[in-house]
C-alpha positions as CSV (number, residue, x, y, z in Angstrom):
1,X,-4.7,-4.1,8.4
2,X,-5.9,-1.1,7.0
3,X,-4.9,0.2,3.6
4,X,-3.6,4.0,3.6
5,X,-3.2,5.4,0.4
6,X,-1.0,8.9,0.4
7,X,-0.1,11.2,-2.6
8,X,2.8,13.4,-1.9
9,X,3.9,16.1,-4.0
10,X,0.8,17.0,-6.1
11,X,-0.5,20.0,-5.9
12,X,-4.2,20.8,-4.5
13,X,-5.6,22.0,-7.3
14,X,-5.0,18.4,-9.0
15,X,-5.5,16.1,-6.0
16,X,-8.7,14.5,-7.2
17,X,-7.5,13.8,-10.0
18,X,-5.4,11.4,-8.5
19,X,-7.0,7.9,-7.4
20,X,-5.3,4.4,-6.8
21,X,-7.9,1.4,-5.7
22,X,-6.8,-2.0,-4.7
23,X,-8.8,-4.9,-5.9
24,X,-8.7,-8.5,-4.6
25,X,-9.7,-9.7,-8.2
26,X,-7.4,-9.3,-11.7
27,X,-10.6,-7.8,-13.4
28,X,-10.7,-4.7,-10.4
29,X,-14.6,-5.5,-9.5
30,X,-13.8,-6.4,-5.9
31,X,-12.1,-3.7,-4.0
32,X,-10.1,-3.8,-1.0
33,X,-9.4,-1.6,2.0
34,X,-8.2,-3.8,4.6
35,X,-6.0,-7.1,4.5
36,X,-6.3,-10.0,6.8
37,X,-2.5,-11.5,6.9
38,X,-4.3,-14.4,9.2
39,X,-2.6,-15.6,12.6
40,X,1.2,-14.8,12.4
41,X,4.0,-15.8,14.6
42,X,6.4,-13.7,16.0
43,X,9.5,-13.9,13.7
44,X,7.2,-14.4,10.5
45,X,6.4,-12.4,7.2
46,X,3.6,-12.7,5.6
47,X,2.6,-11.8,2.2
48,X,-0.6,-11.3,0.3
49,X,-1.1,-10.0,-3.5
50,X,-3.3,-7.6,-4.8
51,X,-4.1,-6.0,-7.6
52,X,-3.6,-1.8,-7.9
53,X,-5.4,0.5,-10.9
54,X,-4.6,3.7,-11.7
55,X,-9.0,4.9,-11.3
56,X,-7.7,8.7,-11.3
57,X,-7.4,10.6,-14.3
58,X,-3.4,11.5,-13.8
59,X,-0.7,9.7,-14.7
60,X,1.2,7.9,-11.8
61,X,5.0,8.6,-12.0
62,X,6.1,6.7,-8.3
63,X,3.9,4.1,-6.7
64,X,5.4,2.5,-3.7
65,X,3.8,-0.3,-1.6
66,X,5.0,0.0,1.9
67,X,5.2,-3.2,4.7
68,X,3.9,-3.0,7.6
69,X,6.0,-3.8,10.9
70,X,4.8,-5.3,14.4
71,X,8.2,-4.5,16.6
72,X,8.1,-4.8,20.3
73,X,8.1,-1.0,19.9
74,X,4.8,-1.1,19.1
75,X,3.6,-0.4,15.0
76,X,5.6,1.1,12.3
77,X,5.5,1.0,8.7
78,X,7.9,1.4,6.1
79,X,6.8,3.5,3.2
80,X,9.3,2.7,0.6
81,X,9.9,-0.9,0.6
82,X,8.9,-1.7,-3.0
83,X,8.9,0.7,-6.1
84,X,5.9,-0.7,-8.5
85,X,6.8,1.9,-11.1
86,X,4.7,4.6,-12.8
87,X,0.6,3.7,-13.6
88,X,-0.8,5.0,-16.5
89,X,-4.7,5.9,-16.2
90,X,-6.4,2.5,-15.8
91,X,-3.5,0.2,-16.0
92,X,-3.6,-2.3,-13.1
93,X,-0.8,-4.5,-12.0
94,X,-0.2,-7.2,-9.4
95,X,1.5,-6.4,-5.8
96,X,2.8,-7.6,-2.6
97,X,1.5,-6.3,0.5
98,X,3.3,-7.5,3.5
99,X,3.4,-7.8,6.9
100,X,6.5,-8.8,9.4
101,X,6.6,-9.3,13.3
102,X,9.2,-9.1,15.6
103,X,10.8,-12.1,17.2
104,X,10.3,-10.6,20.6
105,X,7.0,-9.4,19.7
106,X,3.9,-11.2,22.3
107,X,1.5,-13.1,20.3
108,X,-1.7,-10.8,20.2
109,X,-3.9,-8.8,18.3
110,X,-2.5,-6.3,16.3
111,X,-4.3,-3.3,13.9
112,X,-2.1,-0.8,12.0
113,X,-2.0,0.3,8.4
114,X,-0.5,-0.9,5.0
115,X,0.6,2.5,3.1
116,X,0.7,2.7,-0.7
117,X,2.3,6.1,-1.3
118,X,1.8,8.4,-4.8
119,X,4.6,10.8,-5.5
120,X,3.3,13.5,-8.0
121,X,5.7,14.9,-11.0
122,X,8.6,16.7,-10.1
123,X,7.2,19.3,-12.2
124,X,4.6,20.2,-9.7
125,X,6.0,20.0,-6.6
């Protein structure tokens, strides 16, 4: 699954100086932009842990880490499923990224995205 970071409510002329990496190691040397959740069976929900730094140069008031969601309707993902909290520049913490399939859903293949979504200050929106 691919990891899709989105930053909503920050104005253009301070989007890059908004960044959030995931690492697969506490010390943030080995990044991460996809998760393998491994074979899954229909009914399961799987759950792998990440590290996430704050490698912009603006505070981070709302970090969420969506789920992603094999249904028989095909993919969908659920953007606010867990609140992390605010990250300052360069702090790091430990998350959950997870992954859930139907009960009706046909074992298979699936590719779809993980979302970790940045809302800006309310100041600048």
């Amino acid at each position: 699954m691919e990891i899709e970071k989105r930053y909503v409510g920050i104005s253009e002329d301070r989007e890059e100086d908004f960044d959030l990496s995931v690492y697969q190691d506490e010390r943030c040397e080995n990044k991460v932009k996809n998760i393998d959740f491994g074979p899954i069976k229909p009914g399961e929900e799987k759950i792998k842990w990440y590290w996430i730094k704050n490698t912009g140069e603006a505070y981070l008031p709302e970090v969420y880490v969506g789920m992603g969601i094999i249904s028989e309707d095909g993919w969908e993902t659920r953007e606010d499923s867990s609140i992390e909290g605010s990250l300052d520049v360069g702090e790091k913490r430990m998350v959950a990224f997870r992954l859930r399939v139907g009960v009706d859903v046909q074992p298979g293949k699936y590719s779809g995205s993980i979302p970790i979504v940045v809302y800006g200050d309310e100041s600048e929106i």
